[in-house]
Steps between C-alpha positions, in 0.01 A plus 500: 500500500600164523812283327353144496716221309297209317672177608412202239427167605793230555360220393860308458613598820494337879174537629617765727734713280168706404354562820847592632564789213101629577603555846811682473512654171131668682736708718538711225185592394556886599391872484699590209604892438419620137877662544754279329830550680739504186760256632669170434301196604584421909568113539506257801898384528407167561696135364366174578567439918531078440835384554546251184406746233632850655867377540489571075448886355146610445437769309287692703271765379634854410377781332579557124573923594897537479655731710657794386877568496539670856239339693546261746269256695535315825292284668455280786252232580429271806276144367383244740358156366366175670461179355452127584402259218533088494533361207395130570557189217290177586813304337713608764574495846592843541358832362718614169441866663476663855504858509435705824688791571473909485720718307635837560603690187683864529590619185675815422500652092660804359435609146647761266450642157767445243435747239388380134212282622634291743527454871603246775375367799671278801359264738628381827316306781563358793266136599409320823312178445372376838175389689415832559161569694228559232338134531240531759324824290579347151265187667260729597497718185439156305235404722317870436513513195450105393809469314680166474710474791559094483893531566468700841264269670745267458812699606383728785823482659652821323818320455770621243519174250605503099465152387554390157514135431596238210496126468770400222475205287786330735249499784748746699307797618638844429346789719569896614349522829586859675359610776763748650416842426617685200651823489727721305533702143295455175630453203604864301273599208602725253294618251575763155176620342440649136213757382410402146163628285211314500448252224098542510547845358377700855722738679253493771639135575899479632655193439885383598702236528692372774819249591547361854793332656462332830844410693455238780589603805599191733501152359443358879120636544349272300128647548657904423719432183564222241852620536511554092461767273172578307391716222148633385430738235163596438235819344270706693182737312337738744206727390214704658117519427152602567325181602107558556582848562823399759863531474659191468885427411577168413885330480577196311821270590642164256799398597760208488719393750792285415639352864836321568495120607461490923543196731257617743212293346470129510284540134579573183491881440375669152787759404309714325096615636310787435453810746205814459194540591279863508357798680230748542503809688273784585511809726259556804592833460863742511688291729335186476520256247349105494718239314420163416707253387600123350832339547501237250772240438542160330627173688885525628536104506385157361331336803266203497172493602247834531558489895844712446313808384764760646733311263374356177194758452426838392449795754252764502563727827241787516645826693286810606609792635501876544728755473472823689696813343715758677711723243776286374382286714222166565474274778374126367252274675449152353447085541499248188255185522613182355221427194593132484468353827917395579649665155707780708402615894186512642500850617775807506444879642760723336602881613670713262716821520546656135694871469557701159750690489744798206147632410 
C-alpha cells in the first residue's frame, strides 16, 4: 500500500517553486505499515540557516504532547547549510546582498515535565560561519537536477563573503562586508509550554500553548546573534488520522515573534513577524517513521526592491526526514530545501540524537 500526497498547482508562485516541491516532497511517497505507532509527532529541528533573518528567534516547530512531570528529554543535533545568493540592483553599483558562506549549527536541548500541564525546554548552540567545502557538489547537484543555480556560476571561488549594502540619501555609502570566519555560541532559547483542551470539541486533537525567550549571546558576531532579547509566544494542535486507509499525524504551528531593535542590519527591521508553519508524519513501520515538514515565516525587515528575498520576503523551507526508533531512543536523518529560491539556505543535512528518559 502506498501513501501518495496530492500537490495542487502554484499558479502564483516562481516558475520553479512547483517543480522543486514535486521533486522532493516525491521522496516520501513510501510503503506505509497499517500499524500506527501511538506517539507524539517527530519533527525536523531545523531554523532558517541565512544570516540576516536567523540572528532573531524563530519559533521552530514542536510537538503539541507535554511531557509529564518526571520525564526528561535531551537531545543533540549536528546541521550543515550552504548558501551563496547575489542580490543585484540595476540602480546601483554594487549588489545590496552577497551571501556565500556554510554554517555549522550544534545544538544541544534538555526538556522536563513540570507537573500540572506544563514543561520546559532549553536550547544552546554553538555556530561557525565560514567558506566551508560544500560548493563544488552544491554546483553539481544544481546542474543534476536543473535547479536555478545563477549565484554560483558567478562565485565559484568558495570564498567566505556576507555583504549587505545601502546607499543613503547623503550619497555616503553604508556597508557590512565580513569575510573572516564566524564562530562561537548561539543565542539561549528558552521555552515554557502549556497543555490546554481543544477548542474544536475533539480529545483526539492536543493543543498547547507556548512562550519563548531568546537571550543573545555575543553582541560582536553580527551574523550569530542580534545581540538583543526576543520573545515569541505562539499555539500548536496535533492530531492523528486514517487518510485513504494510512496513518497520518498532522501538527499545526501560528506564532508571533516580537524581536528587540539590532544594529547588525543596514535596513529597517519589522519588530514584530509571524513564525509557524506545519507537518505530516507517517510510520514505515515500528521503528521507522517519515516526517514532512514547512517552516514558514513572515519578512524580518523592510527592504527595497524584490531582489532582497532572504530579507523582505516570506520563507517556506520544506524538511524531510526519518526517524529510526531504538527504546527510548531515535536516531534522526534529515535536509530542508529552500521553496523560494534565496528566502533562507539553499540546502542543510541535519543529524539528530533524541533520548527519553524517568519512564
Amino acid at each position: 500500500m502506498y501513501l501518495v500526497f496530492t500537490i495542487p498547482p502554484f499558479t502564483n508562485l516562481e516558475g520553479s517553486l512547483y517543480r522543486r516541491f514535486c521533486w522532493l516532497f516525491s521522496l516520501l511517497i513510501v510503503t506505509a505499515s497499517p500499524v500506527f505507532a501511538e506517539r507524539c509527532i517527530e519533527l525536523i529541528p531545523h531554523r532558517n540557516q541565512l544570516p540576516m533573518p536567523s540572528i532573531f528567534l524563530e519559533l521552530e516547530l514542536e510537538s503539541a504532547c507535554i511531557l509529564e512531570a518526571g520525564i526528561f528529554q535531551g537531545s543533540l543535533s549536528l546541521q550543515r547549510s550552504n548558501t551563496t545568493t547575489i542580490s543585484p540592483d540595476n540602480n546601483l553599483s554594487f549588489p545590496r546582498l552577497i551571501l556565500d558562506h556554510e554554517r555549522e549549527e550544534v545544538t544541544v536541548k534538555t526538556a522536563a515535565g513540570l507537573g500540572s500541564g506544563w514543561d520546559m525546554n532549553l536550547r544552546f548552540r554553538h555556530l561557525k560561519d565560514w567558506e566551508g567545502n560544500w560548493d563544488g557538489f552544491m554546483r553539481r547537484f544544481h546542474q543534476v537536477t536543473g535547479l536555478p543555480y545563477e549565484s554560483r556560476k558567478v562565485r565559484p571561488d568558495g570564498k567566505f563573503l556576507y555583504w549587505q549594502y545601502q546607499p543613503d540619501s547623503n550619497r555616503s555609502n553604508k556597508f557590512i562586508w565580513i569575510t573572516k570566519t564566524q564562530q562561537g555560541p548561539g543565542d539561549y532559547v528558552m521555552t515554557f509550554r502549556r497543555r490546554h483542551g481543544s477548542p474544536i470539541g475533539s480529545s483526539e486533537v492536543k493543543w498547547n500553548t507556548r512562550i519563548v525567550y531568546k537571550h543573545p549571546s555575543a553582541d560582536e558576531l553580527p551574523t550569530i546573534s542580534s545581540g538583543k532579547k526576543d520573545f515569541g509566544i505562539s499555539t500548536a494542535g496535533e492530531g492523528s488520522e486514517f487518510w485513504f486507509g494510512q496513518p497520518v499525524r498532522w501538527l499545526l504551528n501560528l506564532g508571533i515573534v516580537h524581536a528587540g531593535q539590532t544594529e547588525h542590519t543596514l535596513y529597517s527591521q519589522k519588530r514584530t513577524f509571524f513564525s509557524g508553519g506545519g507537518a505530516l508524519s507517517t510510520p514505515y513501520s515500528k521503528d521507522l517513521t517519515f516526517t514532512a515538514q514547512n517552516l514558514v515565516a513572515s519578512p524580518r525587515y523592510r527592504a527595497p526592491g524584490l531582489e532582497l528575498k532572504g530579507m523582505n520576503q516570506w520563507q517556506s523551507i520544506l524538511g524531510l526526514g526519518a526517524f529510526y526508533h531504538l527504546e527510548n531512543h531515535s536516531l534522526m536523518f534529515g535536509f530542508s530545501e529552500d521553496l523560494l529560491t534565496n528566502h533562507s539556505e539553499d540546502f542543510s543535512l541535519i543529524l539528530t540524537w533524541l533520548g527519553r528518559f524517568g519512564e
